[in-house]
PATOR-933760 format. One record per residue: residue in one letter; y, z, x of N, C-alpha, C, O in turn. Coordinates in steps of 0.2 Angstrom, whole numbers, padded with zeros to 4 digits, always signed. Layout:
BEGIN
aYZXYZXYZXYZX ...
This chain:
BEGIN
x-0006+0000+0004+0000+0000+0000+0006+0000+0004+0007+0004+0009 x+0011-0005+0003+0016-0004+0007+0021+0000+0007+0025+0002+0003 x+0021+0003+0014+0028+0011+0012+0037+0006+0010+0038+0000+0010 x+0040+0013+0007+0047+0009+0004+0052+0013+0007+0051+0020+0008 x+0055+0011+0008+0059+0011+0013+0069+0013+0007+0072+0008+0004 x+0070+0017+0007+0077+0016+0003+0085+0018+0005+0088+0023+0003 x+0087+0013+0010+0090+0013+0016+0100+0011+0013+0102+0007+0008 x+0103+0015+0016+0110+0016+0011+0112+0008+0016+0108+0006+0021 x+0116+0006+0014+0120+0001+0014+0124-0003+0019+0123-0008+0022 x+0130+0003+0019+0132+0005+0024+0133+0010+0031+0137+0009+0035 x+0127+0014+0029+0124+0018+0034+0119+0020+0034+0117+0026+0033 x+0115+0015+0036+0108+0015+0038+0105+0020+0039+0108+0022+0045 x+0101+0026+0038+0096+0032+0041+0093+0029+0048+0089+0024+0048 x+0094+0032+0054+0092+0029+0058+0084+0028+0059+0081+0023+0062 x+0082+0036+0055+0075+0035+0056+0069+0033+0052+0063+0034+0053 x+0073+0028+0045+0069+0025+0043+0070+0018+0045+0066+0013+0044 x+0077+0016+0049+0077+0009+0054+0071+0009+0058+0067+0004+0057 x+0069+0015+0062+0064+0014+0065+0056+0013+0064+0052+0009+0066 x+0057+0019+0058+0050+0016+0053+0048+0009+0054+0043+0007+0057 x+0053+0004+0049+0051-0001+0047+0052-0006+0054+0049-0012+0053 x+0054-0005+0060+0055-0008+0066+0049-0008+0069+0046-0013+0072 x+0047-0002+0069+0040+0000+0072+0033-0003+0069+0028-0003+0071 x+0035-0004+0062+0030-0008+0056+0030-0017+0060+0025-0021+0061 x+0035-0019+0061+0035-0025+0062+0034-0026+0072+0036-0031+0074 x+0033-0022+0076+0033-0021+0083+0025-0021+0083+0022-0022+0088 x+0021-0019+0076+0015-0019+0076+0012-0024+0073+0006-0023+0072 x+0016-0030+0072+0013-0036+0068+0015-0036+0061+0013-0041+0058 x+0019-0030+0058+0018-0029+0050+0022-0034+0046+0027-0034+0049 x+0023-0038+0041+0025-0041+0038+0030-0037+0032+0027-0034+0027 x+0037-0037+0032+0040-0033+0027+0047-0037+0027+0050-0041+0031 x+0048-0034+0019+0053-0036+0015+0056-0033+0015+0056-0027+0014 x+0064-0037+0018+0071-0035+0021+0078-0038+0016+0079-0044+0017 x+0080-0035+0013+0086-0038+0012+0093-0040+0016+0096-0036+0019 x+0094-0047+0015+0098-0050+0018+0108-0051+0016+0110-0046+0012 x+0110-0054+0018+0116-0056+0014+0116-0061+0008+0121-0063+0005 x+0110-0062+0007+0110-0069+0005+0102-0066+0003+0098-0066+0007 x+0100-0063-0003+0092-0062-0006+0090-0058+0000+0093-0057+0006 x+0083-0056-0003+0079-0054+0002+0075-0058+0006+0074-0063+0004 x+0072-0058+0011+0068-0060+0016+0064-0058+0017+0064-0051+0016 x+0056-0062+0018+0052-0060+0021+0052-0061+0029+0054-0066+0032 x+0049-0053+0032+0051-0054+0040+0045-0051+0044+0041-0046+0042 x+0045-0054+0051+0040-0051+0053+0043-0054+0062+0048-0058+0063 x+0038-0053+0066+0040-0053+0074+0035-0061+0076+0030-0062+0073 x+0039-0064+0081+0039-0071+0083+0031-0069+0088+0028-0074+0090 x+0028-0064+0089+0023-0065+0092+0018-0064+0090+0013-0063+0093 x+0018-0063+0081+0011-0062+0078+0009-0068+0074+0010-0068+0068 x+0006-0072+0077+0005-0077+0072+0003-0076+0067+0005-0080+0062 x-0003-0070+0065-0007-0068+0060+0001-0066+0052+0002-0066+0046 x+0005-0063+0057+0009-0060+0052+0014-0067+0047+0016-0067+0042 x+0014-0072+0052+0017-0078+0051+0013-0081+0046+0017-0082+0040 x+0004-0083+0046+0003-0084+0041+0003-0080+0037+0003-0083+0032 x+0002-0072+0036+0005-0070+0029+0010-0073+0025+0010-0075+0019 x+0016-0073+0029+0019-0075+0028+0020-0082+0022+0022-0082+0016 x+0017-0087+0025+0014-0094+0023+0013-0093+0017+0016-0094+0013 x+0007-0090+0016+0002-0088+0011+0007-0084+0005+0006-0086-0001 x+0011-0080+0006+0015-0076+0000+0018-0081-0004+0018-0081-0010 x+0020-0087+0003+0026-0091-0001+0024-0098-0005+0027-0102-0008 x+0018-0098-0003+0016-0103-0005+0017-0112-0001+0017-0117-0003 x+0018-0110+0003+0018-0115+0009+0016-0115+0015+0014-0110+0018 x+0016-0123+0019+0011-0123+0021+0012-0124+0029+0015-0119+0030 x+0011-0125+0035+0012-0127+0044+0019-0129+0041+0023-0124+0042 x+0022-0134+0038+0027-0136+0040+0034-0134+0039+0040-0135+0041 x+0032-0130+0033+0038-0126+0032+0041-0120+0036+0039-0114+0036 x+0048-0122+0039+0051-0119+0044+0053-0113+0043+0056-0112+0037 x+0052-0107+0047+0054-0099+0046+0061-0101+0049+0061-0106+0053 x+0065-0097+0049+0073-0097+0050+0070-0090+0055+0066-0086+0054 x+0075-0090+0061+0075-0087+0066+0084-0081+0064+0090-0082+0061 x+0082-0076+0065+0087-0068+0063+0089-0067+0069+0085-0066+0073 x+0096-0068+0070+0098-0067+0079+0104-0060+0075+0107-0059+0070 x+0104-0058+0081+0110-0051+0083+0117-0054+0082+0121-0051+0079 x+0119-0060+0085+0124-0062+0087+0123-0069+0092+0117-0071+0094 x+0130-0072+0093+0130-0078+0096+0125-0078+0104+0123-0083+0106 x+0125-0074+0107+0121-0072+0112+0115-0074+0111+0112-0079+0115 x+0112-0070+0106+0107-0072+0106+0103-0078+0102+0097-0079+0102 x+0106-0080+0100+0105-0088+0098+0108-0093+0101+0107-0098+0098 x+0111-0093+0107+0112-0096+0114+0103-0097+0118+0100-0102+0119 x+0101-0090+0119+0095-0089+0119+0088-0094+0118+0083-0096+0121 x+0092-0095+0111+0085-0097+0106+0086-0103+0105+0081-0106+0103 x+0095-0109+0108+0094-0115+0105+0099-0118+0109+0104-0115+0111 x+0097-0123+0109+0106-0126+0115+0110-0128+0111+0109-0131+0106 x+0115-0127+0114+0123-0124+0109+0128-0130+0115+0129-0130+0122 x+0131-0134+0111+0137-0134+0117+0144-0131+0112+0146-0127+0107 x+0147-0136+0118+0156-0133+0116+0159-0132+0107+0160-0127+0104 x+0158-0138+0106+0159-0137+0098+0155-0134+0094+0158-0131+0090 x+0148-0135+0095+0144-0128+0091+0145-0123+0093+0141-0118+0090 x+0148-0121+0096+0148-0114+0099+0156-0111+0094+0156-0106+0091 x+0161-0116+0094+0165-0115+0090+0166-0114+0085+0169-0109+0082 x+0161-0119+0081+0158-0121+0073+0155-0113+0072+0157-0111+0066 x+0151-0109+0076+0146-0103+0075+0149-0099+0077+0146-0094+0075 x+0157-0095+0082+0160-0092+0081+0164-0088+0075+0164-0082+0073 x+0167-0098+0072+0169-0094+0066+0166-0093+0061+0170-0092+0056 x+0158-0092+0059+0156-0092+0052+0150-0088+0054+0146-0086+0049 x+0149-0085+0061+0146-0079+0061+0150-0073+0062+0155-0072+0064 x+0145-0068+0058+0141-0067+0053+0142-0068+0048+0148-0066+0046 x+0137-0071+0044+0138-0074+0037+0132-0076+0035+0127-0076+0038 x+0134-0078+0026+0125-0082+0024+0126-0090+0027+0127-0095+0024 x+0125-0088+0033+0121-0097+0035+0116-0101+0036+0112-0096+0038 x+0113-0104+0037+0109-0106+0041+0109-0112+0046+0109-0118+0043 x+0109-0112+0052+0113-0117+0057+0106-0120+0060+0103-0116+0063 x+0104-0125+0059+0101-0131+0064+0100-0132+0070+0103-0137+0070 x+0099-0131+0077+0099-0132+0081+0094-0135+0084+0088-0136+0084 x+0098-0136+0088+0091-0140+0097+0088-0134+0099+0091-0129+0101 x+0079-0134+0098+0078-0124+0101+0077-0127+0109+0078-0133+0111 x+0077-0121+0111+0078-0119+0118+0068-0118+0121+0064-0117+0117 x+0069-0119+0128+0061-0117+0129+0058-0110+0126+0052-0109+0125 x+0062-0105+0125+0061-0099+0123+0059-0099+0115+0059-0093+0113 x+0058-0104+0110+0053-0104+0102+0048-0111+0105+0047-0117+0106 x+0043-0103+0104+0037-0109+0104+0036-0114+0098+0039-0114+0092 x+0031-0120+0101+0032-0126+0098+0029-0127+0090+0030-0132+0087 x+0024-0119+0089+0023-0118+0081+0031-0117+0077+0032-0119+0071 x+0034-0113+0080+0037-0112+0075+0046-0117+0075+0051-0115+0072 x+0045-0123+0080+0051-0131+0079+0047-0134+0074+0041-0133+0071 x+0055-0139+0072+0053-0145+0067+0048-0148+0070+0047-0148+0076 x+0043-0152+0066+0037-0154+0072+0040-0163+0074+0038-0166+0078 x+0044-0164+0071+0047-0171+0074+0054-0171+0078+0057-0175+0082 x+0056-0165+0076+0064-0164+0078+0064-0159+0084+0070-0159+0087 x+0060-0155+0085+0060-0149+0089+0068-0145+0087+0071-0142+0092 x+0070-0146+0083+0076-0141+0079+0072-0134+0077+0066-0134+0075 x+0076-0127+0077+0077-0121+0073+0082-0117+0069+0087-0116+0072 x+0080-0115+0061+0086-0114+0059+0088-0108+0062+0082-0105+0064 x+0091-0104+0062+0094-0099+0066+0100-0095+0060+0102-0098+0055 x+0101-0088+0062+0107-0088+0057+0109-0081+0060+0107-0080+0066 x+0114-0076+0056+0116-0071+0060+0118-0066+0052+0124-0068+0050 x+0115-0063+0051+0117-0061+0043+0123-0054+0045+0125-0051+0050 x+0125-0055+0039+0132-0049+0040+0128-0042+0037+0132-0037+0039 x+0123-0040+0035+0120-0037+0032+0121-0031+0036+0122-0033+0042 x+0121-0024+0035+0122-0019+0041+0116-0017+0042+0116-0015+0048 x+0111-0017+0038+0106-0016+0038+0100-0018+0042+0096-0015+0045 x+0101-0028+0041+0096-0031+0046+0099-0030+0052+0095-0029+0056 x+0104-0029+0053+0110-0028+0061+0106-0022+0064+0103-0022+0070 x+0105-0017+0060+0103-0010+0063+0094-0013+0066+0093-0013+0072 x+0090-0014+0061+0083-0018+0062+0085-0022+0069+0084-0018+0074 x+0086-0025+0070+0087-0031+0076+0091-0029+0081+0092-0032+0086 x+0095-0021+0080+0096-0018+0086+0089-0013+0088+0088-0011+0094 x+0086-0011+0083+0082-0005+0085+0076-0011+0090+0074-0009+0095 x+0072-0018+0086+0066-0020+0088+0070-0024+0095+0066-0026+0100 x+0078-0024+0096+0078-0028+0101+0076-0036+0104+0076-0038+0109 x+0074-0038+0098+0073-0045+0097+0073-0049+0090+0070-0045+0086 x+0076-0056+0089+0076-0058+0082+0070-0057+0076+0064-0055+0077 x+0072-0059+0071+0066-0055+0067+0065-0065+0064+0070-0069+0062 x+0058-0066+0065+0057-0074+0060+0057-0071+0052+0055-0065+0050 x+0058-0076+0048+0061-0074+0042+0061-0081+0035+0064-0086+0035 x+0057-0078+0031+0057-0084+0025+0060-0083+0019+0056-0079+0016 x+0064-0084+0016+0066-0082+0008+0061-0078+0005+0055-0079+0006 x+0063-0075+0001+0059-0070-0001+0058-0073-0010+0059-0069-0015 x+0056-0079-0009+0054-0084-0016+0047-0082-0020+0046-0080-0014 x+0043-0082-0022+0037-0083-0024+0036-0091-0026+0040-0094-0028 x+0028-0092-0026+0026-0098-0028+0029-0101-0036+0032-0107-0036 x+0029-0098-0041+0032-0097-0046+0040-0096-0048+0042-0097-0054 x+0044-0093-0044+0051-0092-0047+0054-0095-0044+0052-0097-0038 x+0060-0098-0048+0064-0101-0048+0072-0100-0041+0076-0104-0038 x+0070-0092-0043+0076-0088-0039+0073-0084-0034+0067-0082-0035 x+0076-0081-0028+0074-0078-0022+0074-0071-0029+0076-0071-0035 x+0071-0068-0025+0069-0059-0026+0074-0056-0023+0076-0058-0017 x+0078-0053-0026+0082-0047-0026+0083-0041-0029+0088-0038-0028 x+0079-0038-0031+0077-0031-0032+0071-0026-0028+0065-0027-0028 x+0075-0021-0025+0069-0016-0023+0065-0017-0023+0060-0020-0021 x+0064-0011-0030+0058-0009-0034+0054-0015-0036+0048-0016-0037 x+0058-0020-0038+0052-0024-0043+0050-0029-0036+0046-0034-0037 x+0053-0028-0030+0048-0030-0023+0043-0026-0024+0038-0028-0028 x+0042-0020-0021+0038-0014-0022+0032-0016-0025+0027-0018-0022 x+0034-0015-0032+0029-0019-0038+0026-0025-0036+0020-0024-0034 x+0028-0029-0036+0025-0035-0037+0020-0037-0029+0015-0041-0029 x+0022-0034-0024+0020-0034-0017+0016-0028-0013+0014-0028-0008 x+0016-0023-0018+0014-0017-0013+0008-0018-0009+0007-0015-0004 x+0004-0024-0011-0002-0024-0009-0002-0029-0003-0006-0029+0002 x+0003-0032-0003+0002-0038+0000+0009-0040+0008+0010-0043+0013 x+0012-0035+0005+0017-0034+0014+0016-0027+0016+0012-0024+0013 x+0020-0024+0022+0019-0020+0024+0021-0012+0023+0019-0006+0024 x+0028-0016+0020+0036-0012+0019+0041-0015+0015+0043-0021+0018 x+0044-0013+0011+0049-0015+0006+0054-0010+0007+0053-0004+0006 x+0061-0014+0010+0069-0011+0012+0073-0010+0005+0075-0015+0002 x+0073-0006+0003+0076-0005-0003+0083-0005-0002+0084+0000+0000 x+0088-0009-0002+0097-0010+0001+0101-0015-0004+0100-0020-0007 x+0106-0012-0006+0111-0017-0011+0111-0025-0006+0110-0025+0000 x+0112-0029-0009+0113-0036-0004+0120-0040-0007+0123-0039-0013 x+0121-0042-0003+0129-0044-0008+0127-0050-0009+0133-0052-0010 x+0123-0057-0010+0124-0060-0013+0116-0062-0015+0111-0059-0012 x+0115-0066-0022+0110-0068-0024+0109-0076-0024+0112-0080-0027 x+0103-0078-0018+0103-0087-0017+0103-0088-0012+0101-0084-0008 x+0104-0093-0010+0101-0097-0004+0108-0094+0001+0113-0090+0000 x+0104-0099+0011+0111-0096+0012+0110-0103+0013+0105-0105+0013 x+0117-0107+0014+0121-0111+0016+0118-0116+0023+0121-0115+0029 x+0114-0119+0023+0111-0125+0029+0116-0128+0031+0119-0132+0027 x+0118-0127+0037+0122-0132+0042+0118-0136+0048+0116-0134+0054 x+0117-0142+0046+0115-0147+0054+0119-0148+0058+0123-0152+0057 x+0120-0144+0064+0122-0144+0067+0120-0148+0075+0121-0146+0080 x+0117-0153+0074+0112-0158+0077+0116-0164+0075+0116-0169+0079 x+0121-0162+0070+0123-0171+0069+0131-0171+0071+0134-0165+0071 x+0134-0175+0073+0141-0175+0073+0147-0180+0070+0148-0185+0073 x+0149-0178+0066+0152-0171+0065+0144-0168+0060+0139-0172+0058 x+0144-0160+0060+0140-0155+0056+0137-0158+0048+0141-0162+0046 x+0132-0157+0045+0131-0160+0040+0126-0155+0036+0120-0153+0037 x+0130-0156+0030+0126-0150+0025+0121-0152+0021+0122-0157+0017 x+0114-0149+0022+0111-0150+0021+0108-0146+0015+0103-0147+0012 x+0111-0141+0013+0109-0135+0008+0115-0132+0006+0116-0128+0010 x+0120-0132+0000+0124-0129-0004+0120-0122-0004+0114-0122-0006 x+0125-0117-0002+0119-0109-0004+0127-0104-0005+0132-0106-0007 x+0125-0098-0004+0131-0093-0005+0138-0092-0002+0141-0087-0004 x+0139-0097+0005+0142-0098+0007+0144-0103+0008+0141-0108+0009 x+0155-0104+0006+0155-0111+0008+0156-0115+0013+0158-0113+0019 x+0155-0121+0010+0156-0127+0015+0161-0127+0020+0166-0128+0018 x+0162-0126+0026+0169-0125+0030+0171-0134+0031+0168-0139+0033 x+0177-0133+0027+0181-0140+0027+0186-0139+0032+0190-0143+0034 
């Protein structure tokens, strides 16, 4: 059964950040809220936990997990960036985005586009995921927290809890300020080219 987690907003309890960091340190699969719904998450070196993953969502190898960075640093890290993308992702980090990139040697080749070697990346404003990815020290991969069946991302605690206890690790119980996609920017193409209207806008 998955433990639940019910974590304030604005100031995170530090020792259930740790809990749920040490759940996924361990391979565990859990449900984090975002800026943008909640997310399923879990750590880039367990594959086993990736295909859970898969499997919740009802999708298959090719469907891309979005990479959780701390900040521009480290999505430097994860993807090659030049001069104007780095400017483009100054001003809209953090936020509900998700920015396309060139990955870098450091994301293995399971989890690139299989034609593109692109990764989506993002940097949420959420204070919440910020505390997680400071305590695990490394991005967290991450897939909308949709079911096979609905129409809209999951955004309620408890009725995660419910519907899931069997089948993730841990459920973050946290207000999310928006309900919906985030915002796909390609950032591969030039000029940038939007590829997903979501909770954030289009920077004109």
């Amino acid at each position: 059964m998955a433990q639940y987690f019910i974590i304030h907003a604005e100031n995170p309890q530090a020792r259930l950040i740790q809990q749920a960091a040490q759940l996924i340190q361990q391979g565990g699969v859990v449900a984090c809220p975002t800026d943008s719904s909640y997310a399923l998450v879990c750590s880039m070196e367990y594959k086993d936990a990736q295909t859970r993953i898969r499997r919740l969502r009802g999708v298959d190898d090719e469907h891309p997990f979005t990479l959780i960075c701390r900040d521009l640093a480290e999505i430097g890290t994860y993807a090659k960036v030049n001069n104007s993308q780095f400017r483009l992702l100054k001003a809209l980090t953090p936020g509900a985005y998700t920015f396309l990139l060139e990955a870098s040697r450091e994301v293995p080749r399971r989890l690139q586009h299989p034609k593109r070697s692109t990764i989506g990346l993002r940097v949420p404003k959420h204070i919440v995921v910020q505390a997680l990815l400071e305590a695990l020290d490394m991005p967290l991969l991450s897939m909308t927290l949709q079911l096979p069946h609905d129409e809209i991302p999951m955004s309620v605690g408890w009725e995660i809890r419910e519907t899931l206890e069997h089948q993730v690790d841990a459920v973050i119980d946290s207000d999310i300020l928006h309900v919906g996609a985030t915002t796909v920017l390609d950032l591969t193409q030039d000029p940038p080219e939007l590829v997903r209207a979501g909770v954030a806008p289009w920077p004109v």
